[in-house]
Backbone as CSV, one residue per row, in Angstrom:
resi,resn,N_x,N_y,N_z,CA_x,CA_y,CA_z,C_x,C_y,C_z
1,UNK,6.472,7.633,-15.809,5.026,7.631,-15.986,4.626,8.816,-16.843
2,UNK,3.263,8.682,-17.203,2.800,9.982,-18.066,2.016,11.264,-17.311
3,UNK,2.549,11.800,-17.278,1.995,12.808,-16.176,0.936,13.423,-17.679
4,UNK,-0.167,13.734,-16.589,-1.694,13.997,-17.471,-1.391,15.466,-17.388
5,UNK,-1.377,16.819,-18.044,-1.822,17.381,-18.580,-2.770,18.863,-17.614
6,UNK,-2.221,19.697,-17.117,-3.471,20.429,-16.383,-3.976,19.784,-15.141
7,UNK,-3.139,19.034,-14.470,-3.399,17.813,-13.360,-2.417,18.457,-12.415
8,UNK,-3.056,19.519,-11.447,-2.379,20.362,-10.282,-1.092,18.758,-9.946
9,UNK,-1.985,17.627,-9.737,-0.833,17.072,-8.953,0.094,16.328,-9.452
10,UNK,-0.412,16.225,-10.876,0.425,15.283,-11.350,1.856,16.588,-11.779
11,UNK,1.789,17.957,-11.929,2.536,18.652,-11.924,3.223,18.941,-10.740
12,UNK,2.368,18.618,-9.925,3.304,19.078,-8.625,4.468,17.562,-8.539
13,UNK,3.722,16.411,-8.597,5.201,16.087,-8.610,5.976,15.873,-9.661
14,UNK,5.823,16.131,-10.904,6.614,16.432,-12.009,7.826,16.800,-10.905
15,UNK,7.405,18.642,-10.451,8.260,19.813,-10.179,8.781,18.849,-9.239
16,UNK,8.409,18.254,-8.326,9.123,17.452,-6.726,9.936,16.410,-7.059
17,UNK,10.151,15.710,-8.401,10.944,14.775,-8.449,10.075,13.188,-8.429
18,UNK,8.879,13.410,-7.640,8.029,12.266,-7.990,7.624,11.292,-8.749
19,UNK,7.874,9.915,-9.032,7.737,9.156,-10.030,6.216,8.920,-10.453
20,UNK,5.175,9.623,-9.516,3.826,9.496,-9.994,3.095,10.324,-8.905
21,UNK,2.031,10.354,-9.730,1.290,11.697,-9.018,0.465,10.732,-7.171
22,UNK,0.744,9.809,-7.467,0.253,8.972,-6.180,1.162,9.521,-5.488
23,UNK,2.262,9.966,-5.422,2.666,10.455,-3.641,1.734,11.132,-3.163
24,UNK,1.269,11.874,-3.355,0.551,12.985,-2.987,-0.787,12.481,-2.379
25,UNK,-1.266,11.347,-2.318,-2.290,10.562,-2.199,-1.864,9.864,-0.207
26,UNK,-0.422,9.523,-0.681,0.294,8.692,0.328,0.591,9.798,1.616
27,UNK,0.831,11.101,0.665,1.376,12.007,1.758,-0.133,12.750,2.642
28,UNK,-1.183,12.441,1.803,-1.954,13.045,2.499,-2.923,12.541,3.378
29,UNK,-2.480,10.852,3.639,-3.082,10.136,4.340,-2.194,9.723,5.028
30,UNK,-1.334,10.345,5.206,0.181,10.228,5.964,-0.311,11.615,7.042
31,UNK,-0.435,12.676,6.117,-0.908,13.909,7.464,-1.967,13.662,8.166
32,UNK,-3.189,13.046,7.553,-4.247,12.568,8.555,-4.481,11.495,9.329
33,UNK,-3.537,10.479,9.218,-3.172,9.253,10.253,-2.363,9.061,10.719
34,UNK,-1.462,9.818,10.356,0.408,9.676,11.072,0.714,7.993,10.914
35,UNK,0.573,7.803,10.031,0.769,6.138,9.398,2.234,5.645,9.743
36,UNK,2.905,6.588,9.523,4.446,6.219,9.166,5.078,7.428,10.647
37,UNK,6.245,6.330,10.904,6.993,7.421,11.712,8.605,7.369,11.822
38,UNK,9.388,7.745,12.047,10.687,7.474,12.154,11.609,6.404,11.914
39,UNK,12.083,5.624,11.727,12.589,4.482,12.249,11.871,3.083,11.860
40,UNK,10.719,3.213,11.113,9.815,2.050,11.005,10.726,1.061,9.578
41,UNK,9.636,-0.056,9.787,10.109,-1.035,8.873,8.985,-1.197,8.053
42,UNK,9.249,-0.768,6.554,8.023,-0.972,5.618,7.937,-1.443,4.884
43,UNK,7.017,-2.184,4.513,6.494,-3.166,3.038,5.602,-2.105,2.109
44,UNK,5.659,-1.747,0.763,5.246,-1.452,-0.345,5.065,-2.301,-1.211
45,UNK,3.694,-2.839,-0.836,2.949,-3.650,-2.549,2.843,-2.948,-3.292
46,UNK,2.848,-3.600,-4.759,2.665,-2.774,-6.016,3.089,-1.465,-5.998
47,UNK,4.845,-1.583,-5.624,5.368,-0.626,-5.220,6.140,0.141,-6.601
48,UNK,5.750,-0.194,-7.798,6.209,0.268,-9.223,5.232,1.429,-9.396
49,UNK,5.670,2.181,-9.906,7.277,3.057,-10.290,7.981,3.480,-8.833
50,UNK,7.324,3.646,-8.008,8.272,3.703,-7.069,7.869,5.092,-5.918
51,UNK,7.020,5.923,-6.460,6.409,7.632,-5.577,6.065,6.940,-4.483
52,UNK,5.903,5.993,-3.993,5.025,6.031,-2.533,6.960,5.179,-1.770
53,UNK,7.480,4.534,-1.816,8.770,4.106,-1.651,9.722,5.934,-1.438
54,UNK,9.385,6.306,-2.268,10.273,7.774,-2.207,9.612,8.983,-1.203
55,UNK,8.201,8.651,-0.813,7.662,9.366,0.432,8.067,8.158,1.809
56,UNK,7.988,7.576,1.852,8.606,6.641,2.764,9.854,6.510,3.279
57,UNK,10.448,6.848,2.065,12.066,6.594,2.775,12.536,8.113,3.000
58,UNK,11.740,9.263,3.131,11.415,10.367,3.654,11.381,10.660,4.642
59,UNK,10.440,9.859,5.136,9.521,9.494,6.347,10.385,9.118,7.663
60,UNK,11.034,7.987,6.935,11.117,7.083,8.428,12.795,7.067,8.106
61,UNK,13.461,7.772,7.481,14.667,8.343,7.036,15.891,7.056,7.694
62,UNK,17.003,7.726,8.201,18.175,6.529,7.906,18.116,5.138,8.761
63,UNK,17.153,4.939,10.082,17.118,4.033,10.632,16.056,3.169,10.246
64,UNK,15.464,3.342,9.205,14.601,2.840,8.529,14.318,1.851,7.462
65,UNK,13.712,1.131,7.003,13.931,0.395,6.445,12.387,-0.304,5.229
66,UNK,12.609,0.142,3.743,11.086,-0.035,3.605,11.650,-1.404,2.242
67,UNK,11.031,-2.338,1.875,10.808,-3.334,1.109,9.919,-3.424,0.192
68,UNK,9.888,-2.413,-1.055,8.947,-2.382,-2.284,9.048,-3.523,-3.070
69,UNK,7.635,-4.223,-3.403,7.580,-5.676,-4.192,6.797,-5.045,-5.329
70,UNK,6.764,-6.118,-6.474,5.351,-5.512,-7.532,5.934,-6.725,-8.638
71,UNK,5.228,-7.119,-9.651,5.105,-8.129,-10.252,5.832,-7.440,-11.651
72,UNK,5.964,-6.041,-11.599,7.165,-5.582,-12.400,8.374,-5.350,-11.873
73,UNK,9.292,-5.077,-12.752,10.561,-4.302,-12.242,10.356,-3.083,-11.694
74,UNK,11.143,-2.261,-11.018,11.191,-1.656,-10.559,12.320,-0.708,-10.806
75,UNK,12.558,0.653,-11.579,13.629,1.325,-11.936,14.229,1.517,-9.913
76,UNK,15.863,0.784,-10.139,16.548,1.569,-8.934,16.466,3.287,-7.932
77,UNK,16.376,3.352,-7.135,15.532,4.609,-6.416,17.164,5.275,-6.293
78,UNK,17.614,4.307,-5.380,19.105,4.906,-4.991,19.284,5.430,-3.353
79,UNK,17.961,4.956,-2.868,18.153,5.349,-1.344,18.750,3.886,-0.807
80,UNK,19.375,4.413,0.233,20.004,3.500,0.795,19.000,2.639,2.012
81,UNK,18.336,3.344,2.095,17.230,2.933,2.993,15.827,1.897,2.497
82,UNK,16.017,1.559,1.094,15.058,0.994,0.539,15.874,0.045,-0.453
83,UNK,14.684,-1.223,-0.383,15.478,-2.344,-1.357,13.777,-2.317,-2.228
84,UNK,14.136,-3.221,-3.168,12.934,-3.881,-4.247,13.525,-5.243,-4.313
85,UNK,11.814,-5.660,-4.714,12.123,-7.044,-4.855,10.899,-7.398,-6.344
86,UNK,11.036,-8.203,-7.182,10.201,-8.087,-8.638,9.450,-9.748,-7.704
87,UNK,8.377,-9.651,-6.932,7.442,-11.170,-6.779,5.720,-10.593,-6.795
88,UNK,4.862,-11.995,-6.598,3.712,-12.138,-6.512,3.466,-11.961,-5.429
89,UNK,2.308,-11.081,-5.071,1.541,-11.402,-3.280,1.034,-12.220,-3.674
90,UNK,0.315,-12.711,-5.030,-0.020,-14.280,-4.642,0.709,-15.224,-4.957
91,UNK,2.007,-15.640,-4.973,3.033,-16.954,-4.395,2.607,-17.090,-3.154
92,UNK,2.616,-18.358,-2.972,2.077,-19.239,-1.629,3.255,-18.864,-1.019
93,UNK,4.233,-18.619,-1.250,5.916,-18.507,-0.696,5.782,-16.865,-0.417
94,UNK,5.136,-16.273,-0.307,5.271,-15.012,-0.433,5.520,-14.240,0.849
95,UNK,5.295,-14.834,2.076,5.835,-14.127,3.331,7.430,-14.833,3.440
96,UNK,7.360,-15.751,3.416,9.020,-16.870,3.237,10.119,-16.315,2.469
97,UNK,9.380,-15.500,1.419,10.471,-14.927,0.551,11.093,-14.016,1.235
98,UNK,9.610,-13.061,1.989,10.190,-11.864,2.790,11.244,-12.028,3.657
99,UNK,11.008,-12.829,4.758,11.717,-13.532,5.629,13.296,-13.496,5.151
100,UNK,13.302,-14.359,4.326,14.250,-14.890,3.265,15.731,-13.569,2.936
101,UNK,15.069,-12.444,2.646,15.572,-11.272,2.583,15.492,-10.169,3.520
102,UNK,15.368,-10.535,4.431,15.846,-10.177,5.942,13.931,-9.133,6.722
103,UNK,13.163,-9.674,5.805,12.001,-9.057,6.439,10.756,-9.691,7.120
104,UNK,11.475,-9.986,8.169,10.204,-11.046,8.750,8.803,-10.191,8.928
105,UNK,9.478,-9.041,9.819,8.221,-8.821,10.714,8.429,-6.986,10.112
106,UNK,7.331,-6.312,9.981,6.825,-4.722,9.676,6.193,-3.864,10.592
107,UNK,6.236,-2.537,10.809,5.383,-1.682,11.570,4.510,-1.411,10.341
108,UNK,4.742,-1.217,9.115,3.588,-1.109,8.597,3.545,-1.479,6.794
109,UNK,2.448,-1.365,6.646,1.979,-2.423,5.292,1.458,-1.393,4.087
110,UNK,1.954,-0.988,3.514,0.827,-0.308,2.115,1.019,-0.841,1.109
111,UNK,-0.294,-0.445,0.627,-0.762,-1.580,-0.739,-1.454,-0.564,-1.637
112,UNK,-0.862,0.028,-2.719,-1.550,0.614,-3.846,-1.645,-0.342,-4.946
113,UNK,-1.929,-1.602,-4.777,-1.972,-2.468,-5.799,-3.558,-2.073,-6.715
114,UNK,-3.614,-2.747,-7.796,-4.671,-2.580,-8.494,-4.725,-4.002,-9.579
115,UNK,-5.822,-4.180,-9.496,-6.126,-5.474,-10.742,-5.973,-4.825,-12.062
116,UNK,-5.850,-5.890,-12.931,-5.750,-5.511,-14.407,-7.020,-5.601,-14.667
117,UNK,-7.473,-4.423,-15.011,-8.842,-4.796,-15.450,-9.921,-5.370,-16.565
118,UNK,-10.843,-5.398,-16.480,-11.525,-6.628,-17.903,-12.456,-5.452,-18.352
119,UNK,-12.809,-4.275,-17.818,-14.428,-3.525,-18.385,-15.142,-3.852,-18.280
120,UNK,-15.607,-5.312,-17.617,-16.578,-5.465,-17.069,-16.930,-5.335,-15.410
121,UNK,-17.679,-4.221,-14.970,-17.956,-4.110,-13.921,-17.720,-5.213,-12.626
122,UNK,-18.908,-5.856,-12.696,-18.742,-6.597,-11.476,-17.796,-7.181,-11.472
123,UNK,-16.920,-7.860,-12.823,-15.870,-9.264,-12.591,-14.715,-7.909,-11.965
124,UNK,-14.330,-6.652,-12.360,-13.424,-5.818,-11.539,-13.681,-5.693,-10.650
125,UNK,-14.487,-5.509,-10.090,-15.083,-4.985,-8.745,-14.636,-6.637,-7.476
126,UNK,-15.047,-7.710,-8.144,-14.599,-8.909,-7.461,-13.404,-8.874,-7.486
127,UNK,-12.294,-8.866,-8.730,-10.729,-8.655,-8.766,-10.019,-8.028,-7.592
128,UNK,-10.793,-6.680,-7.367,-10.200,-5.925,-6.823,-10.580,-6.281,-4.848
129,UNK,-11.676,-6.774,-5.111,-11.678,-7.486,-3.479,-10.714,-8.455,-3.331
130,UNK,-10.832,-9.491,-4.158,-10.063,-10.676,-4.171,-8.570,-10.055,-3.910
131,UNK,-8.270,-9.100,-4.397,-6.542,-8.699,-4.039,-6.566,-7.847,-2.842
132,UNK,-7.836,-7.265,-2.326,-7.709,-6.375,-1.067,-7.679,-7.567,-0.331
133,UNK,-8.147,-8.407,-0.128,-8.312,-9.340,0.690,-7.156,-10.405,0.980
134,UNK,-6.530,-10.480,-0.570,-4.669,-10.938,-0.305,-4.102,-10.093,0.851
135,UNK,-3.925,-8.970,-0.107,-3.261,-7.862,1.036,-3.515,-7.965,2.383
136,UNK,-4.753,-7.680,2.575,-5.319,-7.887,4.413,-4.355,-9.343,4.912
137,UNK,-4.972,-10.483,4.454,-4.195,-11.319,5.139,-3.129,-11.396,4.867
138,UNK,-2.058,-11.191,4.004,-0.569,-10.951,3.760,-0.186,-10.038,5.409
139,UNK,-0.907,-9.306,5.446,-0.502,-8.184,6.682,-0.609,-8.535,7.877
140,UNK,-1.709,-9.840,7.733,-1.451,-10.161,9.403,-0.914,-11.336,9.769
141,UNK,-0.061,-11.730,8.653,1.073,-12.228,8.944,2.331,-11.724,9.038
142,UNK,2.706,-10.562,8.688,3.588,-9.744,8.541,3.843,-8.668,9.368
143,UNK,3.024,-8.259,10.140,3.070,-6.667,10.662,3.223,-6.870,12.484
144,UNK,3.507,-6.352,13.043,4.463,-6.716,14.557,3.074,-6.094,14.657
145,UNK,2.791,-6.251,16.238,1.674,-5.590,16.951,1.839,-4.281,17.316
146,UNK,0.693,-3.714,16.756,-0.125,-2.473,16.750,0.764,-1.822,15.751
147,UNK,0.874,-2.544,14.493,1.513,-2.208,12.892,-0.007,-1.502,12.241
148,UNK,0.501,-0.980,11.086,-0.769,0.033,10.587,-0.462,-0.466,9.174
149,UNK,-1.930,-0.530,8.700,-2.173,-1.030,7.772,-3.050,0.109,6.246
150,UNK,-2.472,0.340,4.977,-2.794,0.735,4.112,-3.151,-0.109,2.897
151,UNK,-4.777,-0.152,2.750,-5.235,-0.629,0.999,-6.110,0.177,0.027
152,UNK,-5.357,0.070,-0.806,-6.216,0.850,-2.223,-7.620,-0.261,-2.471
153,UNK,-8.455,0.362,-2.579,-10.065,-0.361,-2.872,-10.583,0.555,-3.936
154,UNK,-11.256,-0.492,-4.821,-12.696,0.043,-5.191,-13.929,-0.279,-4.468
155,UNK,-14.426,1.091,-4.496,-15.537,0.953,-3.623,-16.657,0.226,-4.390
156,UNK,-17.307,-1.178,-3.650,-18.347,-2.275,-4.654,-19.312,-2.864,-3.226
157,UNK,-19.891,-3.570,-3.878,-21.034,-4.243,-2.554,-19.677,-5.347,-1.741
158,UNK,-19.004,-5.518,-2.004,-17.587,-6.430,-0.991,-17.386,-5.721,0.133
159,UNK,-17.221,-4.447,-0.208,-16.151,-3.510,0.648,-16.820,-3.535,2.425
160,UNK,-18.012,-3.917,2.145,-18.362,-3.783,3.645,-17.732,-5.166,4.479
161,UNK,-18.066,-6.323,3.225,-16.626,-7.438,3.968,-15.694,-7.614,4.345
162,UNK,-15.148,-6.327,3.653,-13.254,-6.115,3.599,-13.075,-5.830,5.180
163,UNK,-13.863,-4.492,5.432,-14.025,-3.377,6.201,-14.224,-4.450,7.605
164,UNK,-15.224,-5.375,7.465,-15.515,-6.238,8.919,-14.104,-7.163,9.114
165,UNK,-13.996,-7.876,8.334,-12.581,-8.602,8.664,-11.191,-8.107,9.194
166,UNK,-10.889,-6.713,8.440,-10.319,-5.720,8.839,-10.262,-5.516,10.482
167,UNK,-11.554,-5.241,10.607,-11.955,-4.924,12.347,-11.656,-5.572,13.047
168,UNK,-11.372,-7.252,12.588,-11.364,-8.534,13.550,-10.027,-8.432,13.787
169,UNK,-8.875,-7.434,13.165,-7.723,-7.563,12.960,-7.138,-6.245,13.621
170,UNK,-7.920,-5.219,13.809,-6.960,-3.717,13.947,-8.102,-3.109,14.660
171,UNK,-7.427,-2.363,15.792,-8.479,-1.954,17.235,-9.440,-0.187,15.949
172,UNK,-8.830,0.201,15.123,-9.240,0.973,14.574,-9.144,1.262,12.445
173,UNK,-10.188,1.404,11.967,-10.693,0.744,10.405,-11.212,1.758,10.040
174,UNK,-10.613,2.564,9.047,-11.661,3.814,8.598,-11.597,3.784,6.806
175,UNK,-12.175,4.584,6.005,-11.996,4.932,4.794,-11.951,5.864,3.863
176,UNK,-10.854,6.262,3.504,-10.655,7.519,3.432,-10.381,7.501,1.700
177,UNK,-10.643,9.373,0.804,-10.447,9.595,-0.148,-9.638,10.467,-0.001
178,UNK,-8.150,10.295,-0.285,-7.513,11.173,-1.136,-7.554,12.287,-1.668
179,UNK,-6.951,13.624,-1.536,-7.318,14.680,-2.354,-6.753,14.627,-3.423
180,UNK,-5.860,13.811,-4.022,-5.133,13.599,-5.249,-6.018,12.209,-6.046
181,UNK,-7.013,11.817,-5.176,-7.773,10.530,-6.205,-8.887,11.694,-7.083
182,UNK,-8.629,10.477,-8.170,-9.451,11.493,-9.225,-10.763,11.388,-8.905
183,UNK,-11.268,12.883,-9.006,-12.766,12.579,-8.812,-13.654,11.914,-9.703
184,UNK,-15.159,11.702,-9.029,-15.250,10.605,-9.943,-14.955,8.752,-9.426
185,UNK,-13.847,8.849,-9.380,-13.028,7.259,-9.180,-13.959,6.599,-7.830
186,UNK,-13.959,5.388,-8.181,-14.433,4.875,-6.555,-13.063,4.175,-6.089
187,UNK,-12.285,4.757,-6.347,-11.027,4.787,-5.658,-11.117,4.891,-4.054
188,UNK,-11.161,4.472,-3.088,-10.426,4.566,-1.448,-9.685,3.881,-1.050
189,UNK,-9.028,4.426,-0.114,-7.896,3.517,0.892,-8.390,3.070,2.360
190,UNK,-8.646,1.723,2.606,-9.008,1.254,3.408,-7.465,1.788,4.790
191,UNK,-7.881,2.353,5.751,-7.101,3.077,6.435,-6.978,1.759,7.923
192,UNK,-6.293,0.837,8.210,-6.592,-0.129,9.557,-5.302,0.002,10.128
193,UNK,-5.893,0.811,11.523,-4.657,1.093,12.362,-4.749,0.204,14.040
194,UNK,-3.602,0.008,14.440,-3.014,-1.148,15.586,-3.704,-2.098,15.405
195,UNK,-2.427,-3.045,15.154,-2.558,-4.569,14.526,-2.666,-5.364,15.698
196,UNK,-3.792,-5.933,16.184,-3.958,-6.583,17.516,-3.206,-7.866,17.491
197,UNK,-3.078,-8.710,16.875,-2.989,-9.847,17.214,-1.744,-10.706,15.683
198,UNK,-1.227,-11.539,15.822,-0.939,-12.063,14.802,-1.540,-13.526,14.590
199,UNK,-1.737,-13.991,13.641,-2.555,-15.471,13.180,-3.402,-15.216,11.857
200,UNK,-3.928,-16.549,11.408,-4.113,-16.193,10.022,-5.881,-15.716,10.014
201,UNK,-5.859,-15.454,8.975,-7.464,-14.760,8.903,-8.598,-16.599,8.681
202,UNK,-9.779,-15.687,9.180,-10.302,-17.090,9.096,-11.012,-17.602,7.998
């Protein structure tokens, strides 16, 4: 990636080995939710280049197990604790695949995905619900009970939809900014922790 220039973090993980200045995003909503813990089993959407996969397999170290997807390739990490896979969250086949490659079920879900964007406001702002809203239900088919759930959002008039459906799904829903999101950005991470129930969204 291109690390920007006078960007405390994008230098800091230059110096750390980091494939993008987003760890630092992951790690710090990692210290304020304890998202991740030992031993867990994890899914990484839009898990290219790979910084949030390399705080993860950190994390939840050799008994662990995390599954980065993204609609690109993915340069090899080299932990033994992490696989990639190059698919769509939107293939209709897309939990089957998981399955398929030995990942039925997750303690937890993150999603730094992002739409390609058009410059036009509102049609991004819908994009980017429309894929938070993949994600959400991708997760509650996927995530074992009282699994914790991570999504990248732009903040738009949707988000209060996201946020209620969310609720119908996880005993606790918050939204948090990043000290590594650029200011400015209506960048947040929809934060939904213990996954009550499994079944599909309605």
């Amino acid at each position: 990636m291109a690390y920007i220039p006078h960007d405390k973090f994008a230098q800091k993980a230059k110096e750390k080995g980091y494939r993008a200045r987003s760890a630092y995003k992951l790690l710090d909503l990692q210290k304020k939710f304890q998202l991740l813990k030992k031993g867990d089993v994890v899914l990484d959407l839009g898990a290219a280049p790979g910084s949030w996969m390399q705080v993860v397999s950190q994390i939840i170290g050799e008994q662990g197990r995390v599954a980065g997807v993204d609609i690109s390739p993915i340069e090899t990490l080299g932990f033994p604790n992490v696989q990639t896979f190059q698919k769509s969250i939107a293939d209709k086949d897309f939990a089957g695949f998981l399955a398929g490659k030995g990942y039925k079920t997750f303690d937890v879900a993150l999603s730094d995905i992002a739409p390609n964007t058009t410059g036009i406001k509102s049609r991004d702002e819908a994009l980017s619900h429309e894929l938070s809203m993949r994600v959400l239900e991708t997760a509650t088919h996927v995530l074992k009970k009282k699994g914790n759930l991570v999504i990248k959002v732009f903040e738009g008039p949707e988000t209060p939809r996201l946020m209620k459906e969310a609720k119908k799904h996880f005993s606790r829903v918050h939204l948090a900014k990043p000290m590594a999101s650029t200011k400015g950005s209506k960048e947040l991470f929809l934060i939904a922790q213990n996954f009550l129930q499994n079944g599909q969204m309605a």
